[in-house]
N, C-alpha and C positions, 0 to 999 in steps of 0.2 A: 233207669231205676229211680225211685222214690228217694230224695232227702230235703233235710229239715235244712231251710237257708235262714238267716238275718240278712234284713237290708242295714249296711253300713252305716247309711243315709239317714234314714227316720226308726232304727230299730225292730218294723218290721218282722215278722216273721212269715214264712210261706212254707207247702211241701211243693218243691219242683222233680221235675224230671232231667236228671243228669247222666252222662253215660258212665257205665261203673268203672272202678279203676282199675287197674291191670297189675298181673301179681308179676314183682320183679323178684331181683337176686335179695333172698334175706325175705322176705315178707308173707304171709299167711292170708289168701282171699277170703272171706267169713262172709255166708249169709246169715244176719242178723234175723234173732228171734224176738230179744228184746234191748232196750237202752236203757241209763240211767240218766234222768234229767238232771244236775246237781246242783241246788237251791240256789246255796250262794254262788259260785261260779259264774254260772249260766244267767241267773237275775243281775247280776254286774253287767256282763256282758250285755244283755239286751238294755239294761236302761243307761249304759252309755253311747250305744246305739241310737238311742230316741232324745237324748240330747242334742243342745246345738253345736254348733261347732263351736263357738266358746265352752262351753260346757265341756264336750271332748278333748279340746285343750287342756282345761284343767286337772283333769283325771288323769289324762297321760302325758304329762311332762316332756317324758324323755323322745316321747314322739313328735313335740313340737320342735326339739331341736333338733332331730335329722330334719325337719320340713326346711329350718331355717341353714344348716350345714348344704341339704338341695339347693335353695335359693341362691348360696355362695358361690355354688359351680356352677348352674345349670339359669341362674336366671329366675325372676318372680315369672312370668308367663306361662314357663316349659313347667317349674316346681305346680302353678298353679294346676295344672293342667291333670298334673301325675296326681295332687289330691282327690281331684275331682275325679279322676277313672280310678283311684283309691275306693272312695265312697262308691260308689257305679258298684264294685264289687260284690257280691253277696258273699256271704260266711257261713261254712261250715259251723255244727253245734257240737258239743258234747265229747265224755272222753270215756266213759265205760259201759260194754257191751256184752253180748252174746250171742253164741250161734254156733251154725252148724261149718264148718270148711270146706271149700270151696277145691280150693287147689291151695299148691304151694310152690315156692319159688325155689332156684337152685340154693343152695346153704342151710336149707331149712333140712334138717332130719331124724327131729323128734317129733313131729308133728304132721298127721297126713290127714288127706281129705277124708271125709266122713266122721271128724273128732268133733265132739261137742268141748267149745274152747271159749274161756272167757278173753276179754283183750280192754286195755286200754290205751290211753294216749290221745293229746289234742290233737289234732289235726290229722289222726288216723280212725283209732276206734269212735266215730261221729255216729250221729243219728240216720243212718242212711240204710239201704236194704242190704247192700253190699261195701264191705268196706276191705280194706286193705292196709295190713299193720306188720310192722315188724315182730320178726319171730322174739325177742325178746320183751316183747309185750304183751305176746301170747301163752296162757297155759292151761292145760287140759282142764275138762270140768268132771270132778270126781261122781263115780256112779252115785244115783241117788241124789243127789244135788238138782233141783229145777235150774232151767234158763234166769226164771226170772231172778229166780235169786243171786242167780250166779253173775246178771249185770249188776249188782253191788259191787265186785270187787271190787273196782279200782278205786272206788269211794273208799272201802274198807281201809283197803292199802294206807291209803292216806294217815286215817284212824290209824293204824299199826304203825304206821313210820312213826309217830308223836308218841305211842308208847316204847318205842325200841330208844326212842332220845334219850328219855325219862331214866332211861337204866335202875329201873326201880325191879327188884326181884318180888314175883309171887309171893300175895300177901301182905305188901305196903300196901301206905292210905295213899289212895291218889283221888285230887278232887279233878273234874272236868266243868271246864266255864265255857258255858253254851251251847247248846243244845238244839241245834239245829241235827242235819241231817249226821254229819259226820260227825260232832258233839254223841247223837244218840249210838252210832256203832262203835264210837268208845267206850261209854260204859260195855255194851256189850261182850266187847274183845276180853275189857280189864275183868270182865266176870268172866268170860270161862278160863281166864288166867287164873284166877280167885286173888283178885285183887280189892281191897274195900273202899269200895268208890262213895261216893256223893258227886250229884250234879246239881249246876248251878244255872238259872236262867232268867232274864227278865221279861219273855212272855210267859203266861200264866198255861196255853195251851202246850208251850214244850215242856215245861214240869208237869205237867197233868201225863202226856203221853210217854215221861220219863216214868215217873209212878205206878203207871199201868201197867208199865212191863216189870213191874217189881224192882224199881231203882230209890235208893234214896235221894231227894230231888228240893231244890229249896228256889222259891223267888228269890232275886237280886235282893229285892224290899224287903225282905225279912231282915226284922230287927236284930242286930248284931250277929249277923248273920255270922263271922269269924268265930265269935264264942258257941251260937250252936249249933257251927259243925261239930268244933273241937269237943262237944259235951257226946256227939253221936260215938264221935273219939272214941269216950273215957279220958276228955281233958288232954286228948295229945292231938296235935297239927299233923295235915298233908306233909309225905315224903315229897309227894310231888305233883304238879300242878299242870293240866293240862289247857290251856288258852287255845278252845277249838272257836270262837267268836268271830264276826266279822263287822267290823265299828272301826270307825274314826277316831270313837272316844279312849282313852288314859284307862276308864275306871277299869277294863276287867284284869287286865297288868297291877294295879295297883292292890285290886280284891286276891289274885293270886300272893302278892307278897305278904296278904294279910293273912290267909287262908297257910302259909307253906311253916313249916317248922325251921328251928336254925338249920343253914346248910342244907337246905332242900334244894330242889331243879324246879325252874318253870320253863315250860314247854308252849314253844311257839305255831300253834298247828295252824291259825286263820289267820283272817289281814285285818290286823287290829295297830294301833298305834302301841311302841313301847317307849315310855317312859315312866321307867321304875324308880318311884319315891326313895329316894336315899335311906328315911326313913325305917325305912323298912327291911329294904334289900342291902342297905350297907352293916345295917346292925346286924340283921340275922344270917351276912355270908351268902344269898344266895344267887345261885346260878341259874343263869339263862341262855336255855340254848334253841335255835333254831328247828323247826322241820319240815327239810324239802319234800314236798312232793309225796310221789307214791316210794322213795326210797331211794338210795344211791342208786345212780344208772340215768334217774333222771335230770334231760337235760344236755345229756352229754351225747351226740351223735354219736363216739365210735360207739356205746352201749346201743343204743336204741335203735341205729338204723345201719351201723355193721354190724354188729351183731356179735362186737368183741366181747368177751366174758371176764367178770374182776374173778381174779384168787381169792376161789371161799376162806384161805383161812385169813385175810386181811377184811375181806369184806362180806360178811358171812351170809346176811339182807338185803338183798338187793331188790328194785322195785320188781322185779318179775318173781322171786322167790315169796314179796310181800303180798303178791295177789293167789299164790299160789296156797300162801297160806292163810289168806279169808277163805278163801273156798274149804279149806279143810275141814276150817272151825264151823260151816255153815249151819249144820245140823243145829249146833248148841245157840244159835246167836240168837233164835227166835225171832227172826224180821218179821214173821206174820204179823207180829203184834205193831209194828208200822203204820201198817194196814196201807201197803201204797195208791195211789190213785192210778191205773190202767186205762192210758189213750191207744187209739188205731193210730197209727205215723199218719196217717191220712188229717187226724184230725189235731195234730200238735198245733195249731195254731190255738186251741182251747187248751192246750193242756200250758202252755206258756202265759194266758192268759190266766189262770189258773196262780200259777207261779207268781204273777208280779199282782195279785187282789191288795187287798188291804188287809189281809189275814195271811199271809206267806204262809207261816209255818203248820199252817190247823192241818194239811195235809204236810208231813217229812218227808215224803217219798212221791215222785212221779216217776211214772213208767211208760216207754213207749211201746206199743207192739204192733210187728210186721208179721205180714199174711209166711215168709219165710220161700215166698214161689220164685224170688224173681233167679231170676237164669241169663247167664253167658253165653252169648252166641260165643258157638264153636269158632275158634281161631281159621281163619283161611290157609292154604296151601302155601306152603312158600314156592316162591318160583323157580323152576329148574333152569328153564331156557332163556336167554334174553332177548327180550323183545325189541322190536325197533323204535329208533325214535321219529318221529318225522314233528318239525317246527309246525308251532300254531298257525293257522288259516287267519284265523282271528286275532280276539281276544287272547293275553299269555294267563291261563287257568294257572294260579298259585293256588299251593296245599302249605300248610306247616303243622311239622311234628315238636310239637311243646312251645307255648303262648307264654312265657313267663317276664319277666319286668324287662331284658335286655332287648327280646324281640319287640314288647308293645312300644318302648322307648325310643332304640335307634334302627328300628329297620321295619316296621309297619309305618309310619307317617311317612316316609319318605317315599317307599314302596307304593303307596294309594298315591300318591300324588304323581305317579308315570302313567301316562297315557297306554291307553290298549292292556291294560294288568286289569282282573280280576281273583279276587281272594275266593277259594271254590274249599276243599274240606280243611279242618284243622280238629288235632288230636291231641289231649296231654295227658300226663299218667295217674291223674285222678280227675279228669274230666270237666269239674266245677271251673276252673281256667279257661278251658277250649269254649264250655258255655257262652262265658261271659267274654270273652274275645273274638267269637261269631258273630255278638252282638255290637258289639263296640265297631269294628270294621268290617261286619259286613260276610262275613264266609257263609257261602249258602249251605253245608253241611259242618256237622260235628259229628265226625269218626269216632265209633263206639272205641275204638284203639288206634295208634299208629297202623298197625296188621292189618285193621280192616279198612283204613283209608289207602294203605299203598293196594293192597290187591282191587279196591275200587277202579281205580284210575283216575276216572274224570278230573286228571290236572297233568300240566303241561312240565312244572317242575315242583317238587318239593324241596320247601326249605327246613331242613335239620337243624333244629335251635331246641335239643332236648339235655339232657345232662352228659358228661363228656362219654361216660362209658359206654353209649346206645350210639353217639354217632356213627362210629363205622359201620355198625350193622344195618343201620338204616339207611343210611348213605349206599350202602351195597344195592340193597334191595330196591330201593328207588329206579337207582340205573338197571338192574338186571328186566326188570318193567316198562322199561325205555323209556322214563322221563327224565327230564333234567336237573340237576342236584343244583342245592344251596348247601354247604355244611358250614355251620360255625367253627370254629376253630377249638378245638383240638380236634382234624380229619380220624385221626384214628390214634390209640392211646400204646400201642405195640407195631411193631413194622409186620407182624400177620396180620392184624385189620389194616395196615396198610397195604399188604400185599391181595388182600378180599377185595380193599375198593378199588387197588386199580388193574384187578384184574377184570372187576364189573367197568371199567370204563371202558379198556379197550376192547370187550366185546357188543358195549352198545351203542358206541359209536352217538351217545348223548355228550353234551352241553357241561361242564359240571365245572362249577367257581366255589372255593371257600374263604369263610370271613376273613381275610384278614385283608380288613380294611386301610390300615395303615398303608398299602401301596396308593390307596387312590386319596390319599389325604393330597391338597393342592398344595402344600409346602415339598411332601417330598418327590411329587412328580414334575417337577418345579428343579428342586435339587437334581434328578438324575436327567431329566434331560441339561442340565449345565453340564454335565460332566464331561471328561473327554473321552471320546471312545477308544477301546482298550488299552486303558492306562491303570496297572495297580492301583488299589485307593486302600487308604486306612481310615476306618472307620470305628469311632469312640461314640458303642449308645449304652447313656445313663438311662436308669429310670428310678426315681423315687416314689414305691409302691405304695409305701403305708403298710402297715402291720395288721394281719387277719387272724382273728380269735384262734385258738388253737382248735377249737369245735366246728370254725366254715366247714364246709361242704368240700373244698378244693381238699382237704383233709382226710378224706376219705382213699382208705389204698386202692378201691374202686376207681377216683375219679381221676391220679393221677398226679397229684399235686400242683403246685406253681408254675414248675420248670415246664411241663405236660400241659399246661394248662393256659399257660398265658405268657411263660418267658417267649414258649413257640412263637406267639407276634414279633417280638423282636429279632429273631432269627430271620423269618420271614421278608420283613422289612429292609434289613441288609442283604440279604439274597439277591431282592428285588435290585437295589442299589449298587452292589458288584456286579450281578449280568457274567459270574462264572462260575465251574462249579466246586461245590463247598469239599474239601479231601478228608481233614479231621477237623476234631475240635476237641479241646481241654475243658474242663470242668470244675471246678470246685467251690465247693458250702461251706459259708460263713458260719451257719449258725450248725449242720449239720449235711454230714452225706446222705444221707435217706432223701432220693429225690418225691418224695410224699410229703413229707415233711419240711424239708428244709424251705425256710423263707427269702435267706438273702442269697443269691449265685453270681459266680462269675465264669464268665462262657469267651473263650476266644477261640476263634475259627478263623481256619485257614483255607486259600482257594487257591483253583489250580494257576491263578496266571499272578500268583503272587501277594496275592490282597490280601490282608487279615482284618479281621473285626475284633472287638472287645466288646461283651453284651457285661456290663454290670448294671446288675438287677436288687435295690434293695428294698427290702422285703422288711424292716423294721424299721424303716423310716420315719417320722412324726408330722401327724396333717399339717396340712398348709405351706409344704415347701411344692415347690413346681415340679411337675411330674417327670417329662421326659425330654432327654438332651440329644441330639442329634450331632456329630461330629464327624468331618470328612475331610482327610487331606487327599493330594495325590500330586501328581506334576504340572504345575503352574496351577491351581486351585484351594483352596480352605474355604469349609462351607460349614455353616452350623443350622440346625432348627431349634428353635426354642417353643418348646411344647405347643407344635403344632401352629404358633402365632407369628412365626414371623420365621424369614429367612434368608441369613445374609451370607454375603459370598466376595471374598476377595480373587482379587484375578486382574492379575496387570497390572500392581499396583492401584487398582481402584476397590472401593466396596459399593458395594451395592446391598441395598434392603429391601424386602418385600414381605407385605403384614398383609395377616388372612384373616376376616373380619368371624369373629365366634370361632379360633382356632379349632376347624372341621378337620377331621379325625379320618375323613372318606367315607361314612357310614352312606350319606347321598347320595354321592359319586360312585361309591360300589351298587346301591341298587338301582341306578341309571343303569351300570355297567351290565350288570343282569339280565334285564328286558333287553340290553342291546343285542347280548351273548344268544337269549332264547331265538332270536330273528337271524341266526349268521352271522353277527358280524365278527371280527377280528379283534380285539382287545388285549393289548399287552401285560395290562392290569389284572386279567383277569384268566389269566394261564394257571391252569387246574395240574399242572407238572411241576410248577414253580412250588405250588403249593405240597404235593407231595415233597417234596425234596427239602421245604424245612420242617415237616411233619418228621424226615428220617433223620434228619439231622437233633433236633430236638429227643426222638427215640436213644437216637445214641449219644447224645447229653446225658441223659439222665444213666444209662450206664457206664458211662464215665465215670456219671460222678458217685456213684455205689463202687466203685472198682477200682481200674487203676487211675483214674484221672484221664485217662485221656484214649481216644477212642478214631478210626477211622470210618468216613461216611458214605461209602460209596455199598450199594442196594446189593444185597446176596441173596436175593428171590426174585424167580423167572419175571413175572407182569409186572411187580416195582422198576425192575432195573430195564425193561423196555419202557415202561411211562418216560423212565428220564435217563433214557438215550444211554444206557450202562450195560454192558454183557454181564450176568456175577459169574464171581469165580466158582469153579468148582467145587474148592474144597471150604467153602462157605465162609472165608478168612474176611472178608470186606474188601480184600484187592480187586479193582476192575480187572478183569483178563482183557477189555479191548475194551473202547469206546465208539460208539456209534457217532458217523459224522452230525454236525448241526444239521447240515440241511435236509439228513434224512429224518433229525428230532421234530425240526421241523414240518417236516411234511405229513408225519406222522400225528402233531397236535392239527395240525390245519383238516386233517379228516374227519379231527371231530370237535371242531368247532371253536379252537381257540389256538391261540398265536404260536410261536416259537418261544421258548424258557430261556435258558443264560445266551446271550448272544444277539437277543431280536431288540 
């Protein structure tokens, strides 16, 4: 499909061809009819694009100091590197649309295909043929209403959230400073509210085109200009003051608190500097408040992309209620009189060009429009049977399902640099990514979808590096197709996606490692071969997380949380370093039981030859202390690693130290391990049972820690509990009825392609 890119690099603009994106859980597919280009927004955005890198510096601050917080941990070289495939990137445009529906995702069910639906959002409703937006930034387009008008809303919305600030009732004076695009659908809103406006502007073409629509409208340069508004009055001031502008400068802040009566509101709608004369705003009382966006909701992921709903009667406007009600008003607002300029998307590169002249404003309105043809190839079959695997001849053909910063960071560089590996399809769930990561390393296809890359074939393993709640299912289908799996870590987010993927193992008799690289870190494969063979060990792992916005993504009841999400490596890890197997574990949240939620845990698990661990995990810690501690006693040994950098070990009265140069983590050492796995060979590290079994263990963490605290772990579904060597009970309690010997666990992962788990 057709979309509008910016080059990061020099600003730029192109239409490329991208593959569309794909409608998940929560989201509305829309073939767009038309787009809204948004003056100011979007002319930011491209002319800080076409600046240099000093220049981009300047503008965005806050971005120079995660580059310099990279540099801290990662090194000037690596940081450089990540700028530079930064820039390399191309950018989606734009945030409000229209069109026709495509499909719809599970959760969506007010909303069906064949709805004419307006939609906004960055990084969703873009300039593209097809887009892909959460249902709460979708809403129907009332009969009668054109597309094109109807891509106004989320502009509008804008305009509407600055008058819902204002708390000004029907029929106060409210003045509007600037008049740009969303300046002019203010006035309009505040008239069919019947509010008595004036607007203010210091190009002469946006008061001409305010006037034309029948506004009262005054140059900046109009002499005294505070006196005559107030005469348009009858000698009385703005209730309330609307600062829709976009400047650097004081003055339109300052013109408001001259323009406002005692104890009026000024409203913050554009990006203007505030700094309000004392003057003015301390004599006359007044207040100044803020307005985000298209309305509460925005901003906040569980709104926008779970798809949770605020209680109308605390929050009555919400941004999808505020676009829902531009469209009502559409009839009365008269945008003809705009008069917008109408580009082909083919030809946006004039229509931006257009956009940044020496006259911006002489057109208000740009519009993009799509022919509305383009089409979804039909989703492929899924697979019934499973097919067989048979190892590469050659070359090992990699595929990956989702290209995002962790993959292009720590397991593509590494990955290209093993001999015999070619990168063959790669697929993400808005495509722009997979593009640009084709490019970057090399993959001779970009999969219109996940879907239609696995039912392709042409690759030897897929690696699953997509969001946590897609891996099992992809993971499944991989193997059921007989190739061989990579999954990132979290394997599956429930023990029935655990029990899907390893029933698709044991019938394909495929290859399958997941991330967790922490076994192949040289410190702790280091550590456990010191260790003595079967001797209970106690084990104490810290880790000092750092604290994540309440709005990450890991936040999502989708994705599974912390505990789901990444305490799983530490579980793992000690797994790896006992070599028995895990019976229960206890549970409990710091800050909360909701394993979604909760940030800081503590996890002790007990195993069957006596060992316990203690995983304390915190999750509100404050940057800059060291992250993760490693602690091991046991009979005649104490062992510690200190994040990753070093590892010392008492024994006989002697100690001993051993430092690992760039405290490696095993990201390298696992995708060695990889290419070795796809060829046969045997790798301890890289036992796809082990990994299940702190994938189940982790599962029953987290209902621990919702419940009673403490839980036992042993597999109560048929193909889980033969991956790892476990008969389930009958009555589905978690007690093993019997346990299968090693050597039969054994022989059973040796079939298909990787080691023995506790024991080997």
């Amino acid at each position: 499909m057709k979309a509008v890119l910016l080059s990061a690099r020099d600003g730029s603009i192109s239409v490329g061809d991208i593959p569309p994106p794909v409608v998940q859980w929560g989201t509305v597919l829309i073939r767009t009819t038309y787009s809204l280009i948004s003056a100011g927004t979007e002319r930011a955005t491209v002319e800080t694009g076409a600046g240099s890198l000093l220049g981009k510096a300047r503008q965005r601050p806050d971005q120079v100091r995660q580059v310099l917080d990279t540099a801290r941990q990662l090194g000037i070289v690596e940081t450089y590197r990540m700028v530079q495939d930064r820039l390399d990137r191309p950018m989606t445009l734009g945030y409000s649309c229209a069109g026709e529906v495509i499909a719809v995702g599970e959760g969506v069910d007010d909303i069906t295909p064949g709805m004419r639906v307006a939609a906004g959002g960055a990084g969703y409703a873009v300039h593209a043929e097809i887009v892909a937006v959460p249902r709460n930034l979708v809403v129907p387009v009332p009969v009668g209403v054109e597309d094109r008008w109807a891509a106004f809303a989320t502009v509008g919305a804008i305009a509407l959230q600055g008058i819902h600030q204002a708390e000004a009732v029907p029929g106060s004076r409210v003045a509007v400073i600037g008049l740009g695009l969303v300046g002019q659908l203010t006035l309009r809103l505040l008239r069919a509210y019947g509010y008595d406006t004036i607007g203010v502007d210091r190009d002469p073409t946006a008061v001409d085109a305010a006037r034309t629509a029948g506004f009262v409208a005054y140059s900046r340069d109009t002499e005294n200009l505070p006196g005559t508004a107030a005469r348009h009055w009858g000698g009385a001031r703005a209730d309330a003051v609307l600062v829709t502008a976009a400047t650097s400068s004081t003055d339109p802040v300052e013109l408001a608190g001259s323009l406002a009566r005692d104890r009026a509101t000024v409203v913050i709608v554009g990006d203007v500097k505030v700094a309000p004369p004392r003057s003015s705003y301390y004599h006359k009382e007044l207040s100044i408040r803020y307005s985000r966006s298209y309305g509460p909701g925005r901003y906040d992921p569980r709104f926008e992309e779970a798809g949770q709903e605020y209680p109308e009667g605390h929050v009555p406007w919400t941004e999808r209620r505020n676009l829902a009600e531009v469209l009502r008003l559409v009839p009365g607002l008269d945008l003809e009189s705009l008069d917008p300029r109408v580009f082909a998307v083919e030809d946006a590169a004039d229509a931006y060009r257009v956009l940044n002249s020496e006259r911006p404003r002489r057109r208000s309105a740009l519009l993009l429009r799509y022919s509305g043809t383009a089409r979804m190839t039909a989703p492929p079959r899924r697979q019934d049977g499973p097919a067989s695997w048979s190892p590469p001849a050659g070359e090992a053909r990699i595929a990956a399902i989702g290209a995002g910063n962790f993959a292009t960071k720590m397991l593509f560089p590494h990955l290209r640099r093993e001999p015999g590996v070619r990168f063959s399809w790669v697929a993400s769930a808005r495509g722009l990514s997979a593009v640009q990561q084709s490019r970057r390393w090399g993959f001779s296809t970009v999969a219109e979808s996940a879907e239609h890359g696995l039912a392709s074939g042409g690759a030897d393993c897929v690696m699953v590096l997509s969001r946590h709640d897609s891996h099992a299912r992809y993971a499944a289908e991989a193997l059921r197709r007989g190739m061989a799996l990579y999954c990132e870590k979290p394997v599956g987010l429930t023990e029935q996606e655990l029990e899907e993927v390893a029933q698709a193992w044991a019938r394909s008799g495929a290859p399958a490692l997941a991330g967790f690289n922490r076994r192949f870190a040289p410190a702790v494969r280091d550590l456990r071969a010191a260790l003595p063979a079967g001797a209970p060990l106690q084990v104490v792992y810290r880790i000092f997380a750092g604290r994540l916005p309440s709005g990450h993504w890991y936040f999502d009841h989708r994705q599974g949380g912390r505990l789901l999400g990444e305490i799983c490596h530490f579980i793992d890890t000690v797994n790896f370093l006992v070599r028995a197997r895990p019976v229960s574990v206890i549970a409990t949240g710091v800050d909360s039981r909701d394993p979604v939620s909760a940030q800081s845990v503590t996890l002790q698990v007990v195993y069957a030859d006596s060992s316990t661990a203690s995983i304390v995990y915190g999750g509100v810690t404050p940057p800059g202390a060291p992250k993760e501690f490693i602690e091991v006693a046991c009979d005649g040994l104490a062992a510690r690693i200190e994040d990753f950098a070093s590892l010392t070990l008492w024994k006989g009265g002697k100690k001993s130290q051993s430092w690992y140069r760039g405290a490696p983590k095993g990201h390298a050492e696992e995708m060695r391990a990889l290419t070795r796995v796809l060829r046969g060979e045997k790798i301890a590290e890289a036992d796809f049972g082990l990994a299940l079994w702190s994938s189940l263990v982790a599962c029953r963490a987290a209902s621990a820690l919702s419940g009673d605290g403490w839980a036992e772990t042993a597999p109560t579904t048929p193909a889980l509990a033969e991956a790892l060597g476990c008969t389930p009970c009958a009555d589905g309690t978690g007690r093993p009825g019997g346990v299968v010997p090693e050597q039969a666990l054994a022989s059973r992962q040796d079939a298909v392609g990787t080691t023995g788990g506790f024991g080997a």
